[in-house]
BAPASE-599854 format. One record per residue: x, y, z of N, C-alpha, C in turn. Coordinates in pm, whole numbers, plus 32768, in hexadecimal, padded with zeros to 4 digits. Last residue first. Layout:
REM residues N
    n.u    n.v    n.w   ca.u   ca.v   ca.w    c.u    c.v    c.w
      X      Y      Z      X      Y      Z      X      Y      Z
...
This chain:
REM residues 315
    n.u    n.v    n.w   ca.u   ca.v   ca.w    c.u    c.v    c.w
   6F86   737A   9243   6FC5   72E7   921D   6F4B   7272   9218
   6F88   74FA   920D   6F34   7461   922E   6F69   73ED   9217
   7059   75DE   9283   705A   757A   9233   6FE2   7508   926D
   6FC9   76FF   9325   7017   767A   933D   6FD6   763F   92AF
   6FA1   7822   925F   6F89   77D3   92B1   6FDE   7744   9297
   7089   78B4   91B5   7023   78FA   91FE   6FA0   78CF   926D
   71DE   786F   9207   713F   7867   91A0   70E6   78A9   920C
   732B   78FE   9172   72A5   790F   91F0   720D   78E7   91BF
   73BE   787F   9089   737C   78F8   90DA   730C   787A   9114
   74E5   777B   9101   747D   77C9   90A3   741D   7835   90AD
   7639   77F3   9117   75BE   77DD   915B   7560   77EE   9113
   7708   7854   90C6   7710   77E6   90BB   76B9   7798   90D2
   7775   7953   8FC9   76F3   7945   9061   76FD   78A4   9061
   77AF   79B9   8F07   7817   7998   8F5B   77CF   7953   8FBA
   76B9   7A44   8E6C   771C   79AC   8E22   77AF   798B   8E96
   768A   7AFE   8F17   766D   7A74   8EFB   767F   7A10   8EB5
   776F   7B83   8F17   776A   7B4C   8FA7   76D7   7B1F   8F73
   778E   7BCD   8DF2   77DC   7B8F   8E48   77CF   7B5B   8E9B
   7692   7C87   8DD8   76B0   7BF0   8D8C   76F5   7B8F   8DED
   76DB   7D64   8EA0   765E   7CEC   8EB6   766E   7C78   8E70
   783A   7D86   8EE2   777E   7D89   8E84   7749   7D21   8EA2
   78F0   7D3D   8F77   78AD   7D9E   8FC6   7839   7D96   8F8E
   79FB   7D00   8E72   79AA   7CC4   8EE6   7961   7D3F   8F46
   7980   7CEA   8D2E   79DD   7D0E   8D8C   7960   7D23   8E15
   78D8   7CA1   8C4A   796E   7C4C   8C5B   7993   7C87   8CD9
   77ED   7D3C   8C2E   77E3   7CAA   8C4F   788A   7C77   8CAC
   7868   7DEA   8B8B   784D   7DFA   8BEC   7845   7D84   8C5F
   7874   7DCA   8A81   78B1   7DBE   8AD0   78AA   7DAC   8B46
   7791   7E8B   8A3A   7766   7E06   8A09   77D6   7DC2   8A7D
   77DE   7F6B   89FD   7759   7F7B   8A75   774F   7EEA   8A72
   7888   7F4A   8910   78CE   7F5C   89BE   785B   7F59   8A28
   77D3   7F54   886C   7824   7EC9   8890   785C   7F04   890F
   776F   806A   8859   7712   7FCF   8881   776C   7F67   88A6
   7891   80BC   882C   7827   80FF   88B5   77E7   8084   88CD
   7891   8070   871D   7907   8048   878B   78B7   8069   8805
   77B0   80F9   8696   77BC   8065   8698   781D   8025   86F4
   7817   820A   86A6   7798   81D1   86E1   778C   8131   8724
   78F1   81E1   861F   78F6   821F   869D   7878   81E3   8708
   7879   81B4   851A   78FC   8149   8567   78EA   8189   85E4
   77CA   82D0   84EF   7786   8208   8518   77F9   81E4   8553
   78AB   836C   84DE   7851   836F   8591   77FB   82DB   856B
   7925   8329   8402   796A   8318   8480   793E   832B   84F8
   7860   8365   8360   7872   82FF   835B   78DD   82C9   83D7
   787F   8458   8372   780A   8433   83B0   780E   839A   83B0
   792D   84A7   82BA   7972   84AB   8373   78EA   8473   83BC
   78FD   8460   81FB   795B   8411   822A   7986   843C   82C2
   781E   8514   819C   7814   8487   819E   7885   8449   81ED
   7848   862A   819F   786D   8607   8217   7864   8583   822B
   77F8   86B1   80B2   7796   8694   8108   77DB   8653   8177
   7918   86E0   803D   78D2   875C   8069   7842   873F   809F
   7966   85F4   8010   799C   861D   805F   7952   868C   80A9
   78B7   857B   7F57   78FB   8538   7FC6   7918   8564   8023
   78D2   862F   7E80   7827   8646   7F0F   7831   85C0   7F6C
   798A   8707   7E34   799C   8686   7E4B   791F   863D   7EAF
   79D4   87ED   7E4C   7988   87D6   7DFA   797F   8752   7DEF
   7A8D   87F0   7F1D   79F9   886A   7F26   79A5   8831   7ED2
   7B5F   878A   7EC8   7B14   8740   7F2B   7A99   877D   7F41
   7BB1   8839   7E16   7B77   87D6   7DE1   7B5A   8776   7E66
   7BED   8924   7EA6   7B75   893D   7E51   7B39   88B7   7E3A
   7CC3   8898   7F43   7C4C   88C7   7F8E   7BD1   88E4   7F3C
   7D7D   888D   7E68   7D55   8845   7E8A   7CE3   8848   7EEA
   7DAE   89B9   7E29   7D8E   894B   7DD9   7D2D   88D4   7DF9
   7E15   8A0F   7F11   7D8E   8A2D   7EF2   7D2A   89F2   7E87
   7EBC   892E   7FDA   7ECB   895B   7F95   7DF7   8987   7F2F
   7EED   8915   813B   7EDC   88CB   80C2   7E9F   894F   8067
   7F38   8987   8246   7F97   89AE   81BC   7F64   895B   8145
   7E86   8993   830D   7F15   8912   830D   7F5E   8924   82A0
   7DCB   8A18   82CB   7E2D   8A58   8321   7EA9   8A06   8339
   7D42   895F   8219   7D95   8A01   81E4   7DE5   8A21   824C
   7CD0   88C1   82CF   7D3F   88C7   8273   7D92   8920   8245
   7BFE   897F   8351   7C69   8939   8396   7CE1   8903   8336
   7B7C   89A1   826B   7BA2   89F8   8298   7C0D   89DF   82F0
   7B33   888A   825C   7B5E   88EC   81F9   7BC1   8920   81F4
   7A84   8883   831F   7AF2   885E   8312   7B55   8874   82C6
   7986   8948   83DE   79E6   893B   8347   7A6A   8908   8351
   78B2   88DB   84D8   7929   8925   8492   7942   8903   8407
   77B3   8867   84EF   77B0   88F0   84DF   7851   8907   84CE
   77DB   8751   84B4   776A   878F   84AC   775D   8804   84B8
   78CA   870C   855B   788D   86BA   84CF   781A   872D   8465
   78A7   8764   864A   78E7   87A0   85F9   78CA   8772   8558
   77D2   86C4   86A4   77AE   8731   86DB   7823   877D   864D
   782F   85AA   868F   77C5   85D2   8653   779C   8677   8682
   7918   85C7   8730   7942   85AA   86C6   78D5   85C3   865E
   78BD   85ED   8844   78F3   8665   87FA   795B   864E   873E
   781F   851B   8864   7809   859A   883C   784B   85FF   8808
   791C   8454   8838   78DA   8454   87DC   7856   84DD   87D4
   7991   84AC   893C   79C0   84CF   88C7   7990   84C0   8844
   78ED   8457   8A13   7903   8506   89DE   7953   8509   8978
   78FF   835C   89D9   786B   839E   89D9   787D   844C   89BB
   79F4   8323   8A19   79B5   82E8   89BD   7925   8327   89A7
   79EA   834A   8B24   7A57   83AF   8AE1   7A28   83A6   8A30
   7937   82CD   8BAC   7924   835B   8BA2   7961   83AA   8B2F
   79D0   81B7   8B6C   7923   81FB   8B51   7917   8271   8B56
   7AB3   81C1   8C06   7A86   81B6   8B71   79FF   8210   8B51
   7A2E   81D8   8CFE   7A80   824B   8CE1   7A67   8242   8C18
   79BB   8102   8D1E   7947   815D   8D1D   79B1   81B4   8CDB
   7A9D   803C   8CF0   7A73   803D   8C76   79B8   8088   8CC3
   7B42   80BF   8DDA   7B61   80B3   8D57   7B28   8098   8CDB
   7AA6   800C   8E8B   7AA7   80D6   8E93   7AE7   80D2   8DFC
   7AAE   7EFE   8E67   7A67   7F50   8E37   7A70   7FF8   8E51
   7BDB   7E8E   8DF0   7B81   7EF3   8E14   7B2C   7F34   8E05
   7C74   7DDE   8D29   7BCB   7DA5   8D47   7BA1   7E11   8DDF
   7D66   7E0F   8CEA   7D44   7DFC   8D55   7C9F   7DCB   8D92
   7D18   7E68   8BBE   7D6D   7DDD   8BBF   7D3E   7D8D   8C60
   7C98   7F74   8C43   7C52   7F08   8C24   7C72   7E79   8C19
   7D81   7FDB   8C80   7D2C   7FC4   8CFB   7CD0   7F4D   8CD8
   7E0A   7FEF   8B89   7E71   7F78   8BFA   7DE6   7F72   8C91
   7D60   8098   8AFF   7D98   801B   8AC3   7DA0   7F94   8B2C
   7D85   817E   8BD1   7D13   812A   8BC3   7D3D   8094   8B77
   7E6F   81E3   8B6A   7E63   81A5   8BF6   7DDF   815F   8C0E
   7E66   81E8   8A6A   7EE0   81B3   8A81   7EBF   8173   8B0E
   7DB9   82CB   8A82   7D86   8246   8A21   7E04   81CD   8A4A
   7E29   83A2   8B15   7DD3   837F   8B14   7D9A   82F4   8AFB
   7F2A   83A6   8A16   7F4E   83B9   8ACC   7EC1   8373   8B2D
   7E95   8418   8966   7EB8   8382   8952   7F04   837C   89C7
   7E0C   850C   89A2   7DC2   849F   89A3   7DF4   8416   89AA
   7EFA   8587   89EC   7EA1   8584   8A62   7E3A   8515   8A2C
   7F20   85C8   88B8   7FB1   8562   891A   7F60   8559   89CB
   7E65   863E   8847   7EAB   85AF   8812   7EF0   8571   88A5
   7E94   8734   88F8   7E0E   86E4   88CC   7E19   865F   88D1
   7F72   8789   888A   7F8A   8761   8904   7EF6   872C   8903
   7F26   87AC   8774   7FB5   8726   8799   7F8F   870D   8838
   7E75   8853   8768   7E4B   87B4   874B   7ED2   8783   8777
   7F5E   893D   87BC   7ED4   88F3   880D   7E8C   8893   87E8
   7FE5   8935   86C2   8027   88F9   8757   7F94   88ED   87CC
   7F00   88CF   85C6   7F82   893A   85E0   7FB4   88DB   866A
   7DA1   88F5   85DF   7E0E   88AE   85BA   7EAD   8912   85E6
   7C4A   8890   866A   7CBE   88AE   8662   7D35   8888   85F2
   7B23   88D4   85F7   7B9A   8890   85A6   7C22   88E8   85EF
   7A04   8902   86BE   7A51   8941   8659   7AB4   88D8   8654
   7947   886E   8743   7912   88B2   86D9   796E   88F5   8688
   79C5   87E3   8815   7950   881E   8812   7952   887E   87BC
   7AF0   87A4   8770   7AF2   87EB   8803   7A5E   880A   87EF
   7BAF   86BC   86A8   7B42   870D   86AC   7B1C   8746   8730
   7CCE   8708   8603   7CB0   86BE   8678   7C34   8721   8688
   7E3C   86F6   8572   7DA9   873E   8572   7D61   86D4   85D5
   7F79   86EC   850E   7F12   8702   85A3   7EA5   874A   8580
   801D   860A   847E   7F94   8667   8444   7F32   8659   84E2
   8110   85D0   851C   8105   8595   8478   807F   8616   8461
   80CD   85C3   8643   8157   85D9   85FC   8165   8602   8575
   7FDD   8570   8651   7FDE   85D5   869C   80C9   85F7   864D
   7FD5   846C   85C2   7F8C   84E3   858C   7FAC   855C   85DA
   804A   83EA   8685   80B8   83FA   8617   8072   8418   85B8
   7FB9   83FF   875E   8058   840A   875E   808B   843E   86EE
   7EE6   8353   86FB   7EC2   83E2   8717   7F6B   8414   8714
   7F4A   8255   86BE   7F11   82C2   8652   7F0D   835D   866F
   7F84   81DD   87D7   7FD2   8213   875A   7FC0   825B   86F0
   7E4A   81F3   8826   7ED6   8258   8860   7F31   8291   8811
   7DE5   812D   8758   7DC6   81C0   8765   7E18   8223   87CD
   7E54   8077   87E6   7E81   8092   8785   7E7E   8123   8739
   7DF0   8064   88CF   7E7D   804C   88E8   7EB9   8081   882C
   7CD8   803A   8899   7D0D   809C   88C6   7D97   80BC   88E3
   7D05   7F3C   8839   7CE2   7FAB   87B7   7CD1   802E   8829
   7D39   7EA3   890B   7DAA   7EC9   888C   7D8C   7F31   8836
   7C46   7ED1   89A1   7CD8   7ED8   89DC   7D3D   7F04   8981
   7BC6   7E35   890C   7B99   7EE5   88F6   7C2D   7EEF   8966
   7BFE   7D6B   88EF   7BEC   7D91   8877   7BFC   7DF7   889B
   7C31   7D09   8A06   7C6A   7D08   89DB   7C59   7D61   8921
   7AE8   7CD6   8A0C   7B29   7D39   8A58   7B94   7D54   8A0A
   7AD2   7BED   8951   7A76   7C42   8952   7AC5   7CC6   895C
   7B58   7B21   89DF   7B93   7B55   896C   7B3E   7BF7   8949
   7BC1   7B5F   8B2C   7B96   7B2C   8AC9   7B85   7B6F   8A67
   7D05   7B4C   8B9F   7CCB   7B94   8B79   7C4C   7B7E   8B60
   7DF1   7A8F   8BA2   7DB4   7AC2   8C18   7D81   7B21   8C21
   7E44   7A28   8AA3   7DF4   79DD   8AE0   7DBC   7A36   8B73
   7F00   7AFE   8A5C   7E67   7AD0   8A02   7E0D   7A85   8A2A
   7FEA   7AA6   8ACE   7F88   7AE2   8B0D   7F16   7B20   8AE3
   7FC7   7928   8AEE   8015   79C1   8A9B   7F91   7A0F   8AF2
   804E   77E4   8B87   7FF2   7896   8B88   802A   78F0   8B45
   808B   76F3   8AA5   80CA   779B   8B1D   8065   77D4   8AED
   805A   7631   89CE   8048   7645   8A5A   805E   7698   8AC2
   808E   762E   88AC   80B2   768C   88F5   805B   76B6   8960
   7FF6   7547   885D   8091   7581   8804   80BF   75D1   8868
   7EFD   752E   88CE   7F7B   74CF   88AC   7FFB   74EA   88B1
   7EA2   7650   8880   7ECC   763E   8906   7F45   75A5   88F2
   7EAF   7645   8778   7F06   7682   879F   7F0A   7661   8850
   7E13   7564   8750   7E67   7539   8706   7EE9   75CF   878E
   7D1F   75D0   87BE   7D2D   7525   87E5   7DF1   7536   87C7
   7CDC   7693   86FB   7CEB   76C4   879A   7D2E   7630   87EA
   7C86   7601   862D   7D09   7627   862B   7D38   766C   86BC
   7B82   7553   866E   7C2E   751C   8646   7C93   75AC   8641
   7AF2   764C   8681   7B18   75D2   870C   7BA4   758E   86CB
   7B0D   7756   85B2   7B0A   76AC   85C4   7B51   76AF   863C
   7B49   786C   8595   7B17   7847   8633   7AEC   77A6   860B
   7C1A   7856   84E4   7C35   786F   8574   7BF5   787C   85CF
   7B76   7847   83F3   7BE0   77F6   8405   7BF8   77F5   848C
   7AD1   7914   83ED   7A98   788E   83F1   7B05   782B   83E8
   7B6B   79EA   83DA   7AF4   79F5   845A   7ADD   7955   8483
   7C13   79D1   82EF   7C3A   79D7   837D   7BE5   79B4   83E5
   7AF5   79EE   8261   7B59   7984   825E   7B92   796E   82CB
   7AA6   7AFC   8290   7A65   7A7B   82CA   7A8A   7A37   82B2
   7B9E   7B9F   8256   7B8E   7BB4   82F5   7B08   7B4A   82E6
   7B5B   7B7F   8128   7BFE   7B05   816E   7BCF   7B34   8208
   7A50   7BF4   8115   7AA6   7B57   80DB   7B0E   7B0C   8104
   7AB2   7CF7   8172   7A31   7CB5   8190   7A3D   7C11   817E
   7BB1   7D7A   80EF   7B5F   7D95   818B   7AE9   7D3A   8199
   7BE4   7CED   8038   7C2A   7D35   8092   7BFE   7D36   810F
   7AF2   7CE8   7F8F   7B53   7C71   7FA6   7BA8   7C86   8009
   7A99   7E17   7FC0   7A0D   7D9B   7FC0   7A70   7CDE   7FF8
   7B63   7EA5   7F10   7B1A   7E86   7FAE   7AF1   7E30   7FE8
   7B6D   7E38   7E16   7BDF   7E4B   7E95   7BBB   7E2D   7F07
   7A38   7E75   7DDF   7A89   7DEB   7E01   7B0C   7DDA   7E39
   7A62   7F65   7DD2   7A17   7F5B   7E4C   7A2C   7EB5   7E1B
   7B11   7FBA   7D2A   7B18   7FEA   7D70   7AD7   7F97   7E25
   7AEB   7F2F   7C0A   7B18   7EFF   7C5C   7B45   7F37   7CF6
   79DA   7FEF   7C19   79A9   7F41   7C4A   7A54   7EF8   7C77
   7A62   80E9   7BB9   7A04   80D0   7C46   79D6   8057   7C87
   7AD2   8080   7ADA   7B3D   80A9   7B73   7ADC   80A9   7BD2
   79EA   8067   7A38   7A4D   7FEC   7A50   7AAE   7FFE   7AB3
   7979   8163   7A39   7936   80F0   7A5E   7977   807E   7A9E
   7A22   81E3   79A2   7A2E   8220   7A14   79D5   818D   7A91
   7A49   8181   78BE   7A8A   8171   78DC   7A9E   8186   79A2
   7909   81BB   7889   7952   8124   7881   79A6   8131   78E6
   7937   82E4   7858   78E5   82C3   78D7   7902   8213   78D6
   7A8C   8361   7818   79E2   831D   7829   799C   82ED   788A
   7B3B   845C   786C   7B1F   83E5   788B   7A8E   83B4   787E
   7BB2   853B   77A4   7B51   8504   77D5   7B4F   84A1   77FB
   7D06   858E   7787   7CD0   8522   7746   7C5D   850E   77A0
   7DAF   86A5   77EF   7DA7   8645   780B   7D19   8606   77B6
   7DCA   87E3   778F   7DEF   8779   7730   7DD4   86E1   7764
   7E18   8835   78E3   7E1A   8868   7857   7E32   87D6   77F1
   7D9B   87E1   7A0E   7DF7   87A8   79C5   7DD3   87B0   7917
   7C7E   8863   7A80   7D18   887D   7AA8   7DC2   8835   7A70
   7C01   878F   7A01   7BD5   8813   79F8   7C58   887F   7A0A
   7C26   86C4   7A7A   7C31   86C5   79E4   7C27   876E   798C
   7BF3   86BB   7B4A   7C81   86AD   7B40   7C95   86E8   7AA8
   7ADD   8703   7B74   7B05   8754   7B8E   7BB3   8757   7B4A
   7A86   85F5   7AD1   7A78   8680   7AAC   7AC5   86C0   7ABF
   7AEF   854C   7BC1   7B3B   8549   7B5C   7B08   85A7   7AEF
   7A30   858E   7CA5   7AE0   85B2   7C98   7AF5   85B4   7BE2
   7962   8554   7C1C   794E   85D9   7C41   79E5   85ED   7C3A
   7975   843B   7C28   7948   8472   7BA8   797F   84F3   7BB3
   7974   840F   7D4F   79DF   83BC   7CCA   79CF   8454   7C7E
   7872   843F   7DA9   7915   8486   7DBF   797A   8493   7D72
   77E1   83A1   7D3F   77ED   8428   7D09   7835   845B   7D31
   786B   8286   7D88   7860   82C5   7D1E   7836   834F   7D03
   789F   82B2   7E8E   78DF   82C0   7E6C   78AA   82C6   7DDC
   7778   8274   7F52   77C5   82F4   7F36   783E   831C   7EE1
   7761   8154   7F4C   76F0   81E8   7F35   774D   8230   7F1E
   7857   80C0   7F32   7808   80D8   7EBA   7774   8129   7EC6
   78A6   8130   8035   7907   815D   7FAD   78AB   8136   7F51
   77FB   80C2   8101   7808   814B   80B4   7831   815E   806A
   7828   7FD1   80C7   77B4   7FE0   80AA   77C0   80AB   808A
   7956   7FB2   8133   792B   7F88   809D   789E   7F86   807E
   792E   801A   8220   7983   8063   81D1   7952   803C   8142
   78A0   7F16   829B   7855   7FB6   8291   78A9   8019   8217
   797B   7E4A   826D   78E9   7E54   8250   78A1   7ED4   823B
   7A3E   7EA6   8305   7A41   7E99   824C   79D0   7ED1   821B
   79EA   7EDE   8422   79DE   7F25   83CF   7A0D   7F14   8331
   79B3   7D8B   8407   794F   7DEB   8438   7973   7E85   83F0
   7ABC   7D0E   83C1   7A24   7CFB   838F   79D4   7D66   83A0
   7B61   7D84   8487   7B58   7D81   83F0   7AFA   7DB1   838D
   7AF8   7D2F   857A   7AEC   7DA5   8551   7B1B   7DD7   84DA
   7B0A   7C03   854C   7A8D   7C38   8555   7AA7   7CEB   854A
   7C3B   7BCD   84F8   7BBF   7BDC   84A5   7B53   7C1A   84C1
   7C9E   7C4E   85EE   7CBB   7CBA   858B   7C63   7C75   850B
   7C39   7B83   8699   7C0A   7C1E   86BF   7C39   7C65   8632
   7CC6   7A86   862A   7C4A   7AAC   8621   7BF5   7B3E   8639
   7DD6   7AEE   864C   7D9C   7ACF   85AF   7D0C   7AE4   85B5
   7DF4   7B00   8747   7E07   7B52   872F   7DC7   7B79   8697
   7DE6   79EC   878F   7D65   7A47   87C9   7D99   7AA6   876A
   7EAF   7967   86E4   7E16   7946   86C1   7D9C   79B9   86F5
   7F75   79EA   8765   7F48   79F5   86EC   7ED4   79BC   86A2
   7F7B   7964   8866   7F53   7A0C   8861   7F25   79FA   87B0
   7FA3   7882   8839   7F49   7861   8860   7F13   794F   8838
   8048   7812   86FA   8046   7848   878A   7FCE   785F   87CF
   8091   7779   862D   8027   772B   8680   8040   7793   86F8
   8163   77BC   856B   8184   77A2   85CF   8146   7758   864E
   80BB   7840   84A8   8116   77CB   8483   8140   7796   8517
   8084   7932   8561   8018   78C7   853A   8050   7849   84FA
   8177   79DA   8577   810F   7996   85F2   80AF   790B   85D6
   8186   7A02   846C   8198   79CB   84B5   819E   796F   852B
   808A   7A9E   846F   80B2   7A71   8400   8126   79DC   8448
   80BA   7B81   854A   8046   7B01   8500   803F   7A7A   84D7
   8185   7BEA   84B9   817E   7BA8   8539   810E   7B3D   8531
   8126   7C79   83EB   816B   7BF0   83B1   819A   7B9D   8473
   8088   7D10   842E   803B   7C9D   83E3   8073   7C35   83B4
   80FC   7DD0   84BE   80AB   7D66   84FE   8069   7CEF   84C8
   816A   7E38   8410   81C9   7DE4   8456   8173   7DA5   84B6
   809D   7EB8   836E   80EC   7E50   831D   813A   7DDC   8389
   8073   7F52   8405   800E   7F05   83DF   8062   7E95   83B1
   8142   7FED   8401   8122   7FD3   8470   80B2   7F6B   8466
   8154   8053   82FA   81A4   8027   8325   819B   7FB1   83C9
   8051   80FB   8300   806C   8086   827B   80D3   7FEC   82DB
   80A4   81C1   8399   8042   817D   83CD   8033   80D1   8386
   815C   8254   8335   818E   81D8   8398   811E   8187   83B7
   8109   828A   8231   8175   8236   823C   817D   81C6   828F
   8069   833F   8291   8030   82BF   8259   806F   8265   8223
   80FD   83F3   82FA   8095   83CB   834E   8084   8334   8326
   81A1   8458   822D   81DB   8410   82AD   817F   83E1   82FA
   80B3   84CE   81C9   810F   845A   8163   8135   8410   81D5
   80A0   8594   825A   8047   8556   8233   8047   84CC   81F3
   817A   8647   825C   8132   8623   82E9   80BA   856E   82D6
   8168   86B5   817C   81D2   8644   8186   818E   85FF   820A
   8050   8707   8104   80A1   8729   8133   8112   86B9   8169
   7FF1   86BD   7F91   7FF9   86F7   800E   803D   870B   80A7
   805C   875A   7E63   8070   86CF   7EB7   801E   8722   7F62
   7FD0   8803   7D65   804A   87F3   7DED   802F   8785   7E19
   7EE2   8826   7CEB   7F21   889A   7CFA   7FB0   8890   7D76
   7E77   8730   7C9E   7E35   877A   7D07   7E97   87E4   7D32
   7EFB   86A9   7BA1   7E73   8711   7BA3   7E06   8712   7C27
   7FDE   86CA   7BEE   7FAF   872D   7B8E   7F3B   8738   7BA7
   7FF9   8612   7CD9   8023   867F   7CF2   8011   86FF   7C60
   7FA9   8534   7CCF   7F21   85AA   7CFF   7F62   85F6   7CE7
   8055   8450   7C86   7FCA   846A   7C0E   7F8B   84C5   7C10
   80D3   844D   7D50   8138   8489   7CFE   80BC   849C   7C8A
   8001   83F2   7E15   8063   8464   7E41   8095   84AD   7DBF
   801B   82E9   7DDE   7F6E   834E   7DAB   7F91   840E   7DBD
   8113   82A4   7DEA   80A6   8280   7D69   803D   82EE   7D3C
   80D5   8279   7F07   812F   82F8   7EBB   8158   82E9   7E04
   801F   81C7   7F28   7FE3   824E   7F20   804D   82BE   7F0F
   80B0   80DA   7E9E   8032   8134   7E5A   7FFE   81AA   7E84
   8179   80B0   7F43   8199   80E7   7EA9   810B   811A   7E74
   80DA   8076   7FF2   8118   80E1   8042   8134   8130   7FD4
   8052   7F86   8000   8000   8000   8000   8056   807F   8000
């Protein structure tokens, strides 16, 4: 992925008036990069019969799956008239360039959303349905009898443990690379999204290890922190200009026109598409709950006693 989006880097830079900001490249470098080294751990891990690498395979299918899934239902609402609209606009801003047909334009949009569709949806239920078989949970404990500490979690928990452990790192190395960051209704960016950035993944970093911990103050704390941020993620969504927040990061006017004209961008489809995932993580964490000790689930699936009847048993 890394040659293609400095692929898509060296294809924008005529006809969106510049490249955009280096901040930006280095972002999706490391992020590429960082994906990559978990996938060949994996990768590994799993030739190996480990016992972490099976839990670990299965949490990164099911959240695969799940958001592929949504990503590859939006990209084919919304991406074809987006499609269409960019490549006007490019065409518009690139002298002498060759119309693209509507065929031609047809045939990048299907292989577009079959990328996807195999990527994200096709190989994360392969995985899904390979790693939760009874035979193969059989095969790695066999193989590899030691407690890992994938095991002193359950898997559930453990999911939102990592994808908050991960979302730390993101925030880090957006607060370094492209500091913007939403605050109730306006778009930070500059050195106050950095210090923004670097208080949230300070934040997400310590929850991560409360929850691993099966605390519950830790996972009400979640909850709150998880609840005010998706307001103020639908509160800014909805009345600021991001845009506008760009421009102040130095991207180029070129390129701001053609995200203006782009009704991907200029209706906000894709950041709304980031309060459902938001949404949808909230329900699964209210779902959690169960796993840690003090909830009602718990101290009755712990109870060793049956309930209380309401009169003596007849014999």
């Amino acid at each position: 992925m890394i040659p293609f989006m400095l692929l898509g880097a060296a294809l924008s830079r005529k006809a969106m008036g510049g490249p955009m900001p280096a901040g930006a490249y280095v972002a999706g470098i490391c992020s590429y990069s960082f994906a990559a080294a978990i996938l060949v751990a994996l990768g590994i891990g799993s030739i190996q019969a480990r016992r972490w690498a099976r839990a670990l395979n299965l949490i990164t299918a099911v959240v695969g799956l799940i958001l592929g899934s949504i990503m590859t239902v939006f990209l084919a609402i919304v991406l074809p008239s987006g499609f269409m609209a960019g490549m006007h606009q490019a065409a518009a801003n690139t002298p002498n360039a060759p119309p693209l047909s509507t065929a031609a334009a047809a045939i990048i949009l299907t292989l577009i959303i079959l990328f996807f569709s195999f990527f994200f949806v096709a190989v994360p239920l392969a995985f899904l349905f390979f790693f939760s078989r009874k035979t193969v949970e059989e095969t790695c404990k066999r193989r590899d009898p030691v407690e890992r500490w994938t095991d002193r979690c359950p898997l559930p928990v453990l999911a939102v443990s990592l994808l908050l452990g991960f979302g730390a790192v993101y925030c880090l190395l957006t607060a370094v690379t492209t500091p913007i960051a939403t605050l109730f209704g306006k778009y930070l960016t500059g050195w106050p999204a950095a210090v923004l950035l670097v208080v949230v993944a300070v934040l997400q970093g310590f929850l991560a290890f409360a929850l691993y911990r099966l605390s519950l103050a830790g996972w009400w704390t979640t909850l709150i922190t998880m609840s005010l941020r998706l307001i103020s993620e639908t509160i800014t969504y909805g009345h600021a200009d991001l845009l506008k927040a760009y421009s102040r990061m130095g991207w180029s006017q070129t390129r701001l026109d053609y995200m203006n004209a782009n009704p991907t961008f200029h209706r906000g489809g894709f950041l709304w598409f980031g309060v459902a995932i938001s949404v949808i993580f909230v329900g699964y964490f209210l779902w959690t709950k169960r796993y840690f000790p003090g909830s009602a689930e718990t101290e009755q699936a712990n109870d060793p006693l049956p309930p209380p009847l309401s009169s003596p048993p007849s014999f």
